[in-house]
Every structure is written in structure tokens, then in C-alpha cells.
C-alpha positions as CSV (number, residue, x, y, z in Angstrom):
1,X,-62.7,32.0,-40.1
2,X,-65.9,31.3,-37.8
3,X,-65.5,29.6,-34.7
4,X,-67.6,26.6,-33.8
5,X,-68.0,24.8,-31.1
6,X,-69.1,21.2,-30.6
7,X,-70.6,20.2,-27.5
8,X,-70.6,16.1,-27.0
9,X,-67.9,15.9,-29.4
10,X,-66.9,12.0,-28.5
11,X,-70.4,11.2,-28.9
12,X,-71.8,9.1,-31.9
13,X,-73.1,12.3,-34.0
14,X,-70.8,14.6,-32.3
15,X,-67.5,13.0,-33.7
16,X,-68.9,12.3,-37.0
17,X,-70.0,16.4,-37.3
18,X,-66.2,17.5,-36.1
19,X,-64.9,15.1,-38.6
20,X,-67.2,16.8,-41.2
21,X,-66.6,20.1,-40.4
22,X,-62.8,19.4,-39.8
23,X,-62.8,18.2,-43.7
24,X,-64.2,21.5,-44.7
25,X,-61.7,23.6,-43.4
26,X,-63.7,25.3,-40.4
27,X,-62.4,25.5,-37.3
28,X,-63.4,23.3,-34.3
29,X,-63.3,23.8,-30.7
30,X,-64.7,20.2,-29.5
31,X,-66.3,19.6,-25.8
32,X,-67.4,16.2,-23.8
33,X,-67.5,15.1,-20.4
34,X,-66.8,11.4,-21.6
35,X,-69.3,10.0,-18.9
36,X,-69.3,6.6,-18.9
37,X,-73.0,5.9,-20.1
38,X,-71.3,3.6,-22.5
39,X,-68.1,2.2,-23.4
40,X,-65.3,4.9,-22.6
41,X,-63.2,3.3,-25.0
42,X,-65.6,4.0,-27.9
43,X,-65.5,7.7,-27.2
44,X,-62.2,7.5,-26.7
45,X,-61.2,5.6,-30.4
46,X,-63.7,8.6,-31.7
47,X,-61.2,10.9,-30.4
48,X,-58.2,9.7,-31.4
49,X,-59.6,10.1,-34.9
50,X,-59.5,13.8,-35.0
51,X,-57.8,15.0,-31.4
52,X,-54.4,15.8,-34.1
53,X,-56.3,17.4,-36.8
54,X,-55.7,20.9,-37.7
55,X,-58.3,23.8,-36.4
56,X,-59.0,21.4,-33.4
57,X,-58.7,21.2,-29.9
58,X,-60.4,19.3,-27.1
59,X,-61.7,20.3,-24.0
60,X,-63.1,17.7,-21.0
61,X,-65.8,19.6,-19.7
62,X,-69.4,18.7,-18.1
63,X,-72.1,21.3,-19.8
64,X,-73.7,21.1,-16.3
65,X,-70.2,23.3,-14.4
66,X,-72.0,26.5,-15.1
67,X,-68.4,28.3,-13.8
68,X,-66.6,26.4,-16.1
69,X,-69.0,26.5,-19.0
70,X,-69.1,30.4,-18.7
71,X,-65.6,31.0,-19.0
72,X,-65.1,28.7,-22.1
73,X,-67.5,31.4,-23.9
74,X,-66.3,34.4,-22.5
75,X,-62.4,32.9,-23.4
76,X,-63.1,31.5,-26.8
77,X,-65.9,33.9,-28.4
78,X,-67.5,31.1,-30.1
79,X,-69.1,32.4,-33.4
80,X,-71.8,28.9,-33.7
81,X,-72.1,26.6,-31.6
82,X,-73.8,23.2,-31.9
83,X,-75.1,21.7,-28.6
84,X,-75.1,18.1,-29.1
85,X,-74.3,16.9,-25.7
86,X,-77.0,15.3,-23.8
87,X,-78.2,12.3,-21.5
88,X,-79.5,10.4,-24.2
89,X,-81.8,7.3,-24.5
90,X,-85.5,6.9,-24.0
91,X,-85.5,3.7,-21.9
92,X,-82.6,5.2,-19.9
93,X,-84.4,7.9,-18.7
94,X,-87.6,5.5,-17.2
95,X,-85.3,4.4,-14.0
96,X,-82.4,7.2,-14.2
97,X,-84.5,10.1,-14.7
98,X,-82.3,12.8,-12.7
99,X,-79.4,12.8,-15.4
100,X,-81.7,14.2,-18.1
101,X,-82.5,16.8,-15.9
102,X,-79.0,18.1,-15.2
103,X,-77.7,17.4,-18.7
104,X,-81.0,18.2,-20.8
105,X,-82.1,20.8,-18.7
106,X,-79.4,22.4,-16.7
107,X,-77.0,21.8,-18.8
108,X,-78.5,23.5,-22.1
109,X,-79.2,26.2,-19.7
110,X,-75.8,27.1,-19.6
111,X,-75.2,26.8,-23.1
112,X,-77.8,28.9,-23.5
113,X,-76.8,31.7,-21.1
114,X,-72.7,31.4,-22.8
115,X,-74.7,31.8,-25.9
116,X,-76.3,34.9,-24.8
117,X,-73.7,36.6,-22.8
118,X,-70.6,36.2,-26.1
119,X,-73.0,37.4,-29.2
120,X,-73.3,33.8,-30.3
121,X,-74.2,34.3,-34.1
122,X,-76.3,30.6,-34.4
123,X,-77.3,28.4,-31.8
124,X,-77.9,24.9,-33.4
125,X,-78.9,21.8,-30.7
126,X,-80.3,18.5,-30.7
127,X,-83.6,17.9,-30.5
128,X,-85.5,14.8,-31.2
129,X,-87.5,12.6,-32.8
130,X,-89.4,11.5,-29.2
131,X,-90.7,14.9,-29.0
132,X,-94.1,13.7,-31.6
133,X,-94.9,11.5,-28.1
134,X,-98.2,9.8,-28.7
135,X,-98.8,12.1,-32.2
136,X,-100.0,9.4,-34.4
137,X,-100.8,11.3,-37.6
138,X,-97.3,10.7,-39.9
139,X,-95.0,11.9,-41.2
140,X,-94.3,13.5,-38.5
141,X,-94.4,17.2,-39.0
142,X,-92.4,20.2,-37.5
143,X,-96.2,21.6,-37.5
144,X,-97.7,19.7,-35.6
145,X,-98.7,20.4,-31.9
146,X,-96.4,18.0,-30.0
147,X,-97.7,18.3,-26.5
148,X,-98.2,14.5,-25.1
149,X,-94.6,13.1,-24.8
150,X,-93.8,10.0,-23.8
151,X,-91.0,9.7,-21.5
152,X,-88.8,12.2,-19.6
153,X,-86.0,12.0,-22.3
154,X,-88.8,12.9,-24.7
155,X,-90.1,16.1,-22.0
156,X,-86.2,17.4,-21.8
157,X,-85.6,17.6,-25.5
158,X,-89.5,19.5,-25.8
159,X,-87.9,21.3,-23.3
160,X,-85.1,22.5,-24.9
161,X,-87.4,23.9,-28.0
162,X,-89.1,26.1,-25.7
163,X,-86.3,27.3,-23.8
164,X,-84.5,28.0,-26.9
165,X,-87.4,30.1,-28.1
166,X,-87.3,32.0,-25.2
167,X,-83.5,33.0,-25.7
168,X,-84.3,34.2,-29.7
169,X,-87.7,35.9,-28.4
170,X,-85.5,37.8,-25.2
171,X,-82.4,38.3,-26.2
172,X,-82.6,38.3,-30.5
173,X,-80.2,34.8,-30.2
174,X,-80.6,32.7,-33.4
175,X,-81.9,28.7,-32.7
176,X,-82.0,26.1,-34.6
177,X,-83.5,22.8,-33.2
178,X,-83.1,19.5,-35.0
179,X,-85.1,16.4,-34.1
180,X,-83.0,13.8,-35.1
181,X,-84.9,10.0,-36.5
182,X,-83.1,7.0,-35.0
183,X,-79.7,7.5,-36.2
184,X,-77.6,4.6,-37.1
185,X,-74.3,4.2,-38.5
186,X,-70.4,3.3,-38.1
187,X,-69.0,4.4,-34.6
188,X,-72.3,4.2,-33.4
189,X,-73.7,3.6,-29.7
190,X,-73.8,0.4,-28.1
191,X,-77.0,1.1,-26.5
192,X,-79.0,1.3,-29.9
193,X,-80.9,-1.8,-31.4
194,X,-78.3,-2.3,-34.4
195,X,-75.3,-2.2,-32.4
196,X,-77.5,-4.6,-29.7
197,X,-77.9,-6.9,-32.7
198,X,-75.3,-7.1,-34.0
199,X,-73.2,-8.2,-31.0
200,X,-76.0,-10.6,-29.8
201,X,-76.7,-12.1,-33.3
202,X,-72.4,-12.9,-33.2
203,X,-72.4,-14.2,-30.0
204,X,-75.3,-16.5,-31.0
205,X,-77.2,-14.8,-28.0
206,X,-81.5,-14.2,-27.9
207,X,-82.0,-10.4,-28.8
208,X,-85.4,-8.8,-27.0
209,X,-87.7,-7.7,-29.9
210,X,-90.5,-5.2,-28.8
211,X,-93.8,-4.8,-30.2
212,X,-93.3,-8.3,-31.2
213,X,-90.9,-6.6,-34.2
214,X,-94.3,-4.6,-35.6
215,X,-92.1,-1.4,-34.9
216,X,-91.2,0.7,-37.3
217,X,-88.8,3.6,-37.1
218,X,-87.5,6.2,-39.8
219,X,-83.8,5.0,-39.6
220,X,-81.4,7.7,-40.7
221,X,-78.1,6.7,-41.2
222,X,-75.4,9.4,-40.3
223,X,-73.9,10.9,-43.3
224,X,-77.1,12.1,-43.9
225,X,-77.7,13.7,-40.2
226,X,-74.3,15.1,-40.5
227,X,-74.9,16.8,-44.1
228,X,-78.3,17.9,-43.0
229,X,-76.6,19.8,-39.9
230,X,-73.6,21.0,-42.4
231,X,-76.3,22.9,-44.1
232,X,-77.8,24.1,-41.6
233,X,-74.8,25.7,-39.2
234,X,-74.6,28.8,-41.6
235,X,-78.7,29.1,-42.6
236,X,-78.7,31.3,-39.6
237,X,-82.8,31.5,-38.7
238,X,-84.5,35.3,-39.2
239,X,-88.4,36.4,-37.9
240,X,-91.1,35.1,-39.9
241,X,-93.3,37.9,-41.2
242,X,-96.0,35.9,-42.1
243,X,-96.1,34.2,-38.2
244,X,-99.4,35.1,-36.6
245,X,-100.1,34.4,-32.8
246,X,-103.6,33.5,-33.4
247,X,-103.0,31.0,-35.4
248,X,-98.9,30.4,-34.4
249,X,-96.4,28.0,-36.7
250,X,-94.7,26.0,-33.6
251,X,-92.0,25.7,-36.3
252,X,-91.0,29.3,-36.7
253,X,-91.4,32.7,-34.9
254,X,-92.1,36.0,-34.8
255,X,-88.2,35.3,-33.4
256,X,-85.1,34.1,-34.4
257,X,-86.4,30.5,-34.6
258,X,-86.4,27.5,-36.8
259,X,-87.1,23.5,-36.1
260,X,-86.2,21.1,-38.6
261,X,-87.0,17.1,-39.0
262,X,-83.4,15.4,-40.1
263,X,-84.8,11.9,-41.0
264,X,-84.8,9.3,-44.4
265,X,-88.8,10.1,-44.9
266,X,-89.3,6.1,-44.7
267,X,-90.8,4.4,-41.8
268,X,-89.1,1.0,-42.1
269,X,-90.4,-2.1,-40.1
270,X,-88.3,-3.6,-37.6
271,X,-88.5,-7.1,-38.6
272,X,-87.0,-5.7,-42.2
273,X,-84.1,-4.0,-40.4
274,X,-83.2,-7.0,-38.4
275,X,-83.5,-9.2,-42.2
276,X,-81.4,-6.9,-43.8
277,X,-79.0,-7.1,-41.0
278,X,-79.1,-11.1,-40.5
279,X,-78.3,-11.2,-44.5
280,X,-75.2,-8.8,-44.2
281,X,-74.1,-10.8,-41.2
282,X,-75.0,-14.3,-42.8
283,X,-76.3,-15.5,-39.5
284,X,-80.0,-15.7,-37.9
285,X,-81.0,-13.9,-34.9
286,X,-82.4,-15.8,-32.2
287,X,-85.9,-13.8,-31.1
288,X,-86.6,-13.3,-28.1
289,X,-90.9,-11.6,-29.0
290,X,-91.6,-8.8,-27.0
291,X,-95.0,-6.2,-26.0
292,X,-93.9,-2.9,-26.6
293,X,-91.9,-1.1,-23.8
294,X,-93.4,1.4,-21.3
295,X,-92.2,5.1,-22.8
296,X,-91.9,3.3,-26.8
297,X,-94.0,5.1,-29.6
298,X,-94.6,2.2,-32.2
299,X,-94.1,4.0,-35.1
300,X,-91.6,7.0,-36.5
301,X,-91.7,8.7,-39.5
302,X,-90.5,12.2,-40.5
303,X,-91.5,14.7,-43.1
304,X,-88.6,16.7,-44.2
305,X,-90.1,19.0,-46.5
306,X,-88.7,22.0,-44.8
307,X,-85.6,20.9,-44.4
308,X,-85.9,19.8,-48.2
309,X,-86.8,23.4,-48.9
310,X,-84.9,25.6,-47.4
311,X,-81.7,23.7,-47.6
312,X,-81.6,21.4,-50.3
313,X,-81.0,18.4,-48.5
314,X,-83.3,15.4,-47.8
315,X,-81.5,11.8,-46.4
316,X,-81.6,8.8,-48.6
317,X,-79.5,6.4,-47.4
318,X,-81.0,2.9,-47.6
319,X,-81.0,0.8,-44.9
320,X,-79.3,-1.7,-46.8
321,X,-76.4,0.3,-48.2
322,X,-76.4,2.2,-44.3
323,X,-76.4,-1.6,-41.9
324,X,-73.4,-2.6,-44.5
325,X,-71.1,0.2,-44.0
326,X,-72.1,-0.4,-40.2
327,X,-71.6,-4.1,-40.2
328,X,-68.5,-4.0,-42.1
329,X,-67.1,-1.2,-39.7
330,X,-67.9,-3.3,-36.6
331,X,-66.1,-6.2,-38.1
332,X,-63.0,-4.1,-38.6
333,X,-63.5,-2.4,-35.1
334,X,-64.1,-5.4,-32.7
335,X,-62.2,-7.9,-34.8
């Protein structure tokens, strides 16, 4: 049996992969530092859900203790590995911007060199959504040039692509980057406009509202990340013979290389997410109208034809069937 490892395991995506994975019999070696960006407790409750399962174990570890991270690989002999942990959050990154550097950029680093150094048969990581920056031709493709990003979140994850190239151009390592759309969903992080919501809307308190709620985002709820991952750990990336460097795919490579989009292929309005929310709540949200915030991209919206393709898989989750499942599982959860 192939040996995976799951890097930001207590995270929102990370927990809800293990769980997956975990339900399909493979074996899972889980790793998080359980920094306390958000609520510890949340990670913590993820945990709990899947510390005592069978073909598990947990290790507290930082991605950035290049020591410690090097002698996990050489120990364990991971056969995949699926980087998820990260500094996330765009806005985060505007006043905190030396955490993305150590966890984005040092930190993958060392994921990257365990990878390298153990035979690693599949590298798959996070990417992201904020890499298109100020592209404003849609859906958002995996072929387009995406050169002007928007906020040093955005930089680190266009940063990972590259680096991970470098590894499958170098050293023959297999990559796989995903740029997640907005992904929402039970268990989900506090720091993300539904969970915001949702809590403000209960407590009868204002939420902010940016771009005066004109934004629109390709919300993808997380069954559907999860499956599209699934699919992906063992469609391990080969050379394209057709890639030409006068005229180069940024998608694929004369290396071991693949990106993939993992969204629902709908750009849904804000103000139509917030509706649907207030009518599964049965309460109105008090607006607080907003301009759009510095490092923000008004508009998201992901084409997922590769992915579609080579897979089999494109999301579908409605945002109506996705904000119940979440609503009713916050209920339950904070009741």
C-alpha cells in the first residue's frame, strides 16, 4: 500500500482529504503545526475526527524546521505526498507578510527538497485561485499567462508553480499544482466570508460587504475539491511531447508537470450567496456596503476543462445544496 502524506492535515481541506482518503483504505501519515491563525479548537475538533482511524498517525510539525522536515522523509519514505499546508488568506498577507514567506516559500522548499532526496513518486500542492491576479479574461484558464498578481499571498502560491517546475525539470520529480476557487463547506475556516456571515448574521451584528456585494467568486464547495484531488494523487504527471519552448503551455512541460483549476465553472455574485444564505438561516443580514479591498480581484471564475479531461471530474455542487450542508453543520457545531 502507497504511503501518503498530508501536510496541513488539521486544516479546512486537509482534514476533509485524510478523511477521504482514510475512507478509501490508503494509508495516511497526517502533518500540522496547529498555528493559531484561527481557532485552535477548530483544528483540534478536525482531529479528533480521524486521529483513531486505522492507517493514520499524526505528527505536530512546522514545514519551515528543515531538520525536522528532512528526517520525517528520510524515516517514513513517503510514496505521495500532498503539500497543503500554507499561510493562507489574501487580506492576511497585506499587514503580516513575513509568514507567507516562511510557510509559502521556505516551507515548500523543504517539502520540496524531502521530496527530492526519498524518490517521492507524486508531488501534489496547493496552489490557488489568486494566482490569475489582475487576468480579466474568464474562465480563468490554466493557459493563460498569470504574471500580475495581486497580493503577496497570491506571489507565494505563483511561486510555488515555478519552484515546483524546477524540481520535475532538475531532478525528474512529478508535480502537480491545483489552484483551488474559494472553497466553502462544513468545518470550514472562520476567516472566510460564509463562516464571517454566518456568525455575524446570528448575532444580529453589520457584516462588511466589499465591492459594494458586485463580487463574484466561483465558490466550490469541498466534496468537490476533495474528489478532484482523489483523482488526481495517482494521475501521476509525464513530459508533454507536443510542449514547444517557442510557443510554451505554462500548464504542462517538457517535464514532469501538470496545473489544474479545481472550481464549480460558475462565477456566482456575492449578493446571491449572502441571499441564499439569509434564506437557509431565516434571518437578514445587516450590510455594512463596502469599495473593494486593496489586494481583492472582483471577479473569479475557473475553466476546468482539463481537469474535466483528463480526470473525469468537474464540481457541481450548488451553492444552495453546498451553504445548507454548511449552515446546518455550524448549527450542530456551535449550538
Amino acid at each position: 500500500m502507497s504511503k501518503i502524506l498530508v501536510t496541513g492535515s488539521a486544516g479546512f481541506i486537509g482534514f476533509h482529504l485524510c478523511k477521504k482518503l482514510l475512507d478509501n483504505g490508503r494509508e495516511v501519515i497526517g502533518l500540522d503545526n496547529i498555528n493559531d491563525y484561527y481557532d485552535v479548537t477548530l483544528k483540534e475538533s478536525r482531529l479528533k475526527q480521524i486521529e483513531k482511524r486505522k492507517n493514520f498517525k499524526f505528527v505536530r510539525l512546522d514545514i519551515v524546521e528543515k531538520d525536522s522536515v528532512a528526517s520525517l522523509f528520510s524515516n517514513e519514505k513517503f510514496d505521495l505526498v500532498v503539500n497543503l499546508a500554507a499561510q493562507a488568506g489574501v487580506r492576511f498577507s497585506l499587514t503580516h507578510p513575513r509568514p507567507y514567506i516562511d510557510s509559502n516559500i521556505v516551507g515548500f522548499l523543504n517539502i520540496l527538497e524531502g521530496c527530492r532526496h526519498n524518490k517521492v513518486k507524486h508531488l501534489i500542492y496547493a496552489s490557488s485561485s489568486s494566482v490569475y491576479g489582475a487576468n480579466t479574461k474568464m474562465p480563468f484558464s490554466v493557459h493563460h499567462n498569470v504574471d500580475h498578481p495581486m497580493s503577496l499571498y497570491a506571489a507565494t502560491k505563483k511561486a510555488n508553480e515555478l519552484m515546483a517546475h524546477t524540481y520535475s525539470s532538475l531532478y525528474e520529480l512529478p508535480s502537480t499544482g491545483l489552484r483551488f476557487f474559494t472553497v466553502y463547506g462544513p468545518w470550514g475556516r472562520p476567516d472566510m466570508a460564509l463562516f464571517l456571515f454566518t456568525k455575524a448574521i446570528l448575532n444580529e451584528k453589520p457584516i462588511d460587504i466589499f465591492n459594494y456585494g458586485n463580487m463574484k467568486r466561483d465558490f466550490t464547495y469541498i466534496d468537490d475539491i476533495v474528489e478532484g484531488v482523489v483523482r488526481i494523487i495517482d494521475k501521476i504527471p509525464e513530459p508533454d511531447p507536443d510542449w514547444k519552448g517557442d510557443n510554451p503551455d505554462i500548464s504542462t512541460s517538457y517535464a514532469p508537470y501538470k496545473l489544474y483549476n479545481i472550481g464549480n465553472n460558475n462565477a456566482v455574485e456575492l449578493n446571491h450567496f449572502l441571499e441564499v444564505l439569509e434564506s437557509c438561516l431565516g434571518k437578514k443580514a445587516k450590510k455594512n456596503l463596502l469599495p473593494i479591498q486593496l489586494g481583492d480581484v472582483p471577479a473569479t471564475y475557473a475553466d476546468v476543462d482539463d481537469l474535466k479531461n483528463d480526470v473525469g471530474f468537474k464540481p457541481s455542487t450548488s451553492v444552495e445544496d453546498g451553504i445548507k450542508k454548511f449552515v446546518e453543520w455550524y448549527l450542530g457545531y456551535y449550538s
